[in-house]
C-alpha positions as CSV (number, residue, x, y, z in Angstrom):
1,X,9.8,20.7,60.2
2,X,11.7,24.0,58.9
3,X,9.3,26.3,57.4
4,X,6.4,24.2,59.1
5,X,3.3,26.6,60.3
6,X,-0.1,26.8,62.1
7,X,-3.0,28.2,59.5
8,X,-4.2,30.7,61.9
9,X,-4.5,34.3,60.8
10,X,-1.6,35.6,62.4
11,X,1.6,33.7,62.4
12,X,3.6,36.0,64.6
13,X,6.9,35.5,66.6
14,X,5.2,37.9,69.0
15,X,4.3,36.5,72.4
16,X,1.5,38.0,74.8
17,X,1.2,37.9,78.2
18,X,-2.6,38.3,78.4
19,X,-4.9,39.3,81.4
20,X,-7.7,36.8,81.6
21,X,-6.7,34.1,80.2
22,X,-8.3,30.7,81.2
23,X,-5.9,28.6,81.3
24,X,-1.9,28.6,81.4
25,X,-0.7,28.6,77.8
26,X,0.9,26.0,75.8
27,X,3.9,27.6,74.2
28,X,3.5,30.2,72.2
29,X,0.5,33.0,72.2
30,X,-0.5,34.6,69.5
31,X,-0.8,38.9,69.4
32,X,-4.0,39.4,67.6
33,X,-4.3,42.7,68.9
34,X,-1.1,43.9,67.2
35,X,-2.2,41.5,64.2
36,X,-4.9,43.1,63.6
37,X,-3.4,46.5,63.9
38,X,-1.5,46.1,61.3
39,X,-3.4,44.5,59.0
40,X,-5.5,44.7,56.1
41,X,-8.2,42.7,55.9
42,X,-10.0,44.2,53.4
43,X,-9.4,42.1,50.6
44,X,-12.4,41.0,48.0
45,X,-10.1,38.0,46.5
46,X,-10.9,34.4,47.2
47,X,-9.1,28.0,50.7
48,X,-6.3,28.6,47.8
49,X,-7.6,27.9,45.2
50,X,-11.1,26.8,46.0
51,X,-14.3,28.3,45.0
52,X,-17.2,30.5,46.5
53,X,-20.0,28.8,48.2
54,X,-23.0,29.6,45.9
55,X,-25.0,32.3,46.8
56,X,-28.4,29.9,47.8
57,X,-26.1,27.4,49.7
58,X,-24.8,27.4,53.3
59,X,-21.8,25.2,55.4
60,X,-24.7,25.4,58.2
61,X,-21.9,23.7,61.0
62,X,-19.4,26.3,59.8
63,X,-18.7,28.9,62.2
64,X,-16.4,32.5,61.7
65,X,-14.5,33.0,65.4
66,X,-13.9,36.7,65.9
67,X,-11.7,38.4,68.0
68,X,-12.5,41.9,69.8
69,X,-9.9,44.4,68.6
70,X,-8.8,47.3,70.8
71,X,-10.4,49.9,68.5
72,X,-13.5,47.7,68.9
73,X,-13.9,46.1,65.8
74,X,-14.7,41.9,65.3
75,X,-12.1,40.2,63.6
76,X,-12.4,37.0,62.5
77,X,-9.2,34.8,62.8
78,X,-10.2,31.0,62.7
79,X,-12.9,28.9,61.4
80,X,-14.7,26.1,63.8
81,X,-17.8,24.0,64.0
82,X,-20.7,23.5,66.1
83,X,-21.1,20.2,67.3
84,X,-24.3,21.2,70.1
85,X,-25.8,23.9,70.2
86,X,-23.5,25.6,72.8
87,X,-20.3,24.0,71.3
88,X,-17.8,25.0,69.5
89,X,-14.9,22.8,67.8
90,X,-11.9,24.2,66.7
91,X,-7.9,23.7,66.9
92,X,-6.3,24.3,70.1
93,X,-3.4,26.9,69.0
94,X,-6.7,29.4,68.1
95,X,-7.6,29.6,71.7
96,X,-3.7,29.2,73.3
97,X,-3.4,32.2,75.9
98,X,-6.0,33.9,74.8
99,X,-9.5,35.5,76.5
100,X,-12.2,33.9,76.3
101,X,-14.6,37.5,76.7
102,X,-12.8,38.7,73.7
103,X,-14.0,36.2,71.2
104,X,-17.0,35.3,69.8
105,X,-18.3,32.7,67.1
106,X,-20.6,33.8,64.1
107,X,-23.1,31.2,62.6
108,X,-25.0,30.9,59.8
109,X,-23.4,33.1,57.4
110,X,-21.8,32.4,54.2
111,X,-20.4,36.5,53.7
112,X,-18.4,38.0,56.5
113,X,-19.9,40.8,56.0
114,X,-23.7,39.5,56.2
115,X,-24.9,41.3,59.4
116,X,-28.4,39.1,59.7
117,X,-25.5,36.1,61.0
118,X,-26.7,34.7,64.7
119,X,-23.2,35.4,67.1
120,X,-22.8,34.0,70.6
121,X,-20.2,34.9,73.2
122,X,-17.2,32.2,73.9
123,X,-17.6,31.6,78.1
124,X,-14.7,29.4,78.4
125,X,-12.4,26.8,76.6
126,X,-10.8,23.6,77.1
127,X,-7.9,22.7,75.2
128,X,-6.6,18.9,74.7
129,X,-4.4,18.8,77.9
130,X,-2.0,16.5,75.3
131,X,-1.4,19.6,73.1
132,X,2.0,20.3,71.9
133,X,2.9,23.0,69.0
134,X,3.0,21.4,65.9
135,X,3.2,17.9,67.3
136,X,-0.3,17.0,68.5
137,X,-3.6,16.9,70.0
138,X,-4.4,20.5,68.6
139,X,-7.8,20.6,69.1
140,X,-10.3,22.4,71.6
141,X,-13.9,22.7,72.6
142,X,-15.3,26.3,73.1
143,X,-18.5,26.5,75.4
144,X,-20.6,29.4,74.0
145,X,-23.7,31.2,75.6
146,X,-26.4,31.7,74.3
147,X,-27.1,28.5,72.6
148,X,-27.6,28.9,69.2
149,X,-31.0,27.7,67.8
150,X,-30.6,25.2,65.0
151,X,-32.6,25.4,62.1
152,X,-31.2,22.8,59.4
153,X,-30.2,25.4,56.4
154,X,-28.7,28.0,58.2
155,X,-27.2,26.1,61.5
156,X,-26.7,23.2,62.6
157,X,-24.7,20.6,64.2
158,X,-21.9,18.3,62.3
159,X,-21.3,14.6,63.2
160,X,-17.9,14.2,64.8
161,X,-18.6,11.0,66.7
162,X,-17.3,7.4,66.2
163,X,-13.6,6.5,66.0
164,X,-13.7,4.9,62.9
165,X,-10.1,6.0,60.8
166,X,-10.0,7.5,58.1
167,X,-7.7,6.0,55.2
168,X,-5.6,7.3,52.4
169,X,-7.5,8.4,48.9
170,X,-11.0,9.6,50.7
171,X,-12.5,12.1,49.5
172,X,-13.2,15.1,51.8
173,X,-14.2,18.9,52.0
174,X,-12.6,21.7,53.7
175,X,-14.1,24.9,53.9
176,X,-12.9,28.2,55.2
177,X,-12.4,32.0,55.1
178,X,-8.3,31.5,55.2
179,X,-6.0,33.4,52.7
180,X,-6.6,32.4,49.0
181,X,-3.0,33.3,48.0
182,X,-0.3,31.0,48.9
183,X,1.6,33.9,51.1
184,X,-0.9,33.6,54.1
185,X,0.8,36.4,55.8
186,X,2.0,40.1,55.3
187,X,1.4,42.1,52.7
188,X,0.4,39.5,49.9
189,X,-2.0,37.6,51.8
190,X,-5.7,37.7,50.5
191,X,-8.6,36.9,52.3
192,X,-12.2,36.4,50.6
193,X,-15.0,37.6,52.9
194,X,-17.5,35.2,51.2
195,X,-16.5,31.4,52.0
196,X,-14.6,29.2,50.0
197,X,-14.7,25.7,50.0
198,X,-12.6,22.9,48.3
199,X,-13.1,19.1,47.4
200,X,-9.5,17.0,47.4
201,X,-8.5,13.3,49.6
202,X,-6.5,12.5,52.1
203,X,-3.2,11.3,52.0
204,X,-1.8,8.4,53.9
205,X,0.3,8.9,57.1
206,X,3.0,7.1,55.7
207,X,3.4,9.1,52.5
208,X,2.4,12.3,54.5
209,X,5.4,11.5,56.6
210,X,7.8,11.8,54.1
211,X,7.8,15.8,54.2
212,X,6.0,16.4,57.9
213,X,8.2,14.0,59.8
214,X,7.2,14.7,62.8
215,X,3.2,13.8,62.1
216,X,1.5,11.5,64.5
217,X,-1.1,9.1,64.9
218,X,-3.6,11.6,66.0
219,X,-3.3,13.6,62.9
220,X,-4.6,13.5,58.9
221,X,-3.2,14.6,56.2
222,X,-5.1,16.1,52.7
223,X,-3.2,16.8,49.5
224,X,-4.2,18.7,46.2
225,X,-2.4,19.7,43.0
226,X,0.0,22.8,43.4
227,X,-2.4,25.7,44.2
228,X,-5.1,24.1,46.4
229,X,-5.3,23.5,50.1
230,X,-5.7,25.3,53.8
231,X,-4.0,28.5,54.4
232,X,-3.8,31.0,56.7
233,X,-7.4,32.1,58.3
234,X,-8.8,28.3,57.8
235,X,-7.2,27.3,61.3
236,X,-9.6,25.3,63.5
237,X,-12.1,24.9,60.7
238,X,-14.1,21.6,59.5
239,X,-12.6,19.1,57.1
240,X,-15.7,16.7,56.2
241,X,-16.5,13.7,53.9
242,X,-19.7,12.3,53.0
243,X,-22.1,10.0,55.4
244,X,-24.8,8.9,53.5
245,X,-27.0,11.3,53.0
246,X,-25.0,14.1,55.4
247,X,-22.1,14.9,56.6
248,X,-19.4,13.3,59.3
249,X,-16.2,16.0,60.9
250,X,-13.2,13.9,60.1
251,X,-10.5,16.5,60.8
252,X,-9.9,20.0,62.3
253,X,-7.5,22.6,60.3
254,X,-4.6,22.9,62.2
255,X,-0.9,23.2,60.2
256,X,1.3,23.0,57.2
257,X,3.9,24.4,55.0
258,X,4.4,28.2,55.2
259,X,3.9,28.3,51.5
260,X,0.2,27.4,51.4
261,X,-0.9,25.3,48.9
262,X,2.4,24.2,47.6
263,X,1.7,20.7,46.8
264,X,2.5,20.0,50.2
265,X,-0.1,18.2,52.6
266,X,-2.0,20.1,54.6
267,X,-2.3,18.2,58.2
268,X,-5.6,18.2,60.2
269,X,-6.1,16.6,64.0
270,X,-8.0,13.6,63.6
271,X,-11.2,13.3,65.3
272,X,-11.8,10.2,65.9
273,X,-8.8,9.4,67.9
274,X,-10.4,12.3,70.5
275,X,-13.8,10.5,70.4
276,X,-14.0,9.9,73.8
277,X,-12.3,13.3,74.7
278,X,-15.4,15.2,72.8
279,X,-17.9,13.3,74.7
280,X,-16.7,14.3,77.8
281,X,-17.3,17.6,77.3
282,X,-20.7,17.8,75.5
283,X,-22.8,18.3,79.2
């Protein structure tokens, strides 16, 4: 698993001891504060190499989670989707440690910098109590207040029930505001403010196995040409294939190679095998 990483924005060797925090962490916590203190965010370049959501089109489950910097400012550091309208899916290692007051989720935008977006406040999360760094069960449900109000164009909720598997060669669609160069971190990381999105399939287990050895059952793998794929930023986010006439959440961001996009699979935490899990936790 050498050179094997999460695709949240900051990838730091930096632990934090937080005050706040909901829960006991799970290994390591990521510093977002001294991320994004360092950082510059500022980039107008564009998933690697995926494409801009058109300009009359919104990802209406797609939701930016923001951090509150020290100076103030929201950051945002993973991707996530709604799945009611006062939850919030997302990976578990974007919540890990962290407090809850400082983060909040932004819907119905397709531009991080479109102000008319609808933001609620993060009250509390639960993390898979299965979750292990880069091994498993990376995935969480964030309860957020107030509700948002769905209106079908702008937001709304993404199927992620049913625990049906999901097989090699389907075709899927990841969307996110991650890095678009396949450094996701330091200076020569890029990310896009307006969001990207990116058709490719899955890969089977046993072929994805052959480079992440240590993937399990509860996990999916995606694979596109050199160039395309998750990087750093699309942590957390929606990976979705087609139901008919909508949409069904097969897979939440969660890790890959430190070289994004490097014709390497991207891995994903299977929803389906936490079917049961999600349900639970929609009251």
């Amino acid at each position: 698993m050498n050179g094997v990483t999460y695709f949240v924005l900051l990838l730091s060797s930096t632990l934090l001891a937080l005050d706040g925090v909901q829960s006991k962490p799970m290994g390591n916590v990521i510093d977002f504060d001294k991320y994004f203190e360092e950082a510059d965010l500022n980039s107008q370049e564009r998933v690697v190499g995926g494409y801009d959501v058109p300009e009359d089109e919104y990802v209406p489950y797609q939701v930016s989670m923001q951090f509150l910097t020290r100076s103030g400012k929201m950051r945002h550091f993973c991707g996530g989707s709604l799945i009611a309208p006062n939850r919030v899916l997302t990976a578990a290692h974007c919540v890990n440690g962290q407090n809850a007051s400082r983060i909040s989720v932004v819907a119905g935008i397709r531009d991080l910098n479109d102000s008319s977006g609808f933001r609620s406040q993060v009250q509390s999360y639960e993390m898979n109590e299965n979750y292990q760094e880069l091994v498993t069960s990376d995935i969480a449900i964030l309860k957020i207040d107030p509700p948002f109000e769905l209106d079908q164009k702008r937001v709304s909720t993404i199927d992620v029930s049913g625990s049906d598997m999901v097989g090699a060669d389907q075709e899927v669609l990841l969307t996110g505001w991650g890095s678009v160069f396949h450094f996701g971190t330091g200076p020569f990381a890029k990310y896009p403010t307006v969001l990207q999105k990116l058709d490719y399939k899955t890969l089977s287990n046993s072929k994805c196995k052959e480079t992440m050895t240590q993937l399990t059952d509860t996990e999916i793998c995606a694979l596109e040409r050199f160039g395309k794929g998750a990087c750093n930023g699309d942590s957390g986010g929606p990976l979705v294939m087609k139901s008919g006439d909508s949409y069904k959440q097969v897979g939440v961001v969660s890790y890959g190679t430190a070289f994004c996009a490097s014709n390497n699979p991207d891995v994903y935490t299977r929803v389906s095998m936490f079917d049961g899990w999600i349900k639970e936790r929609m009251a």
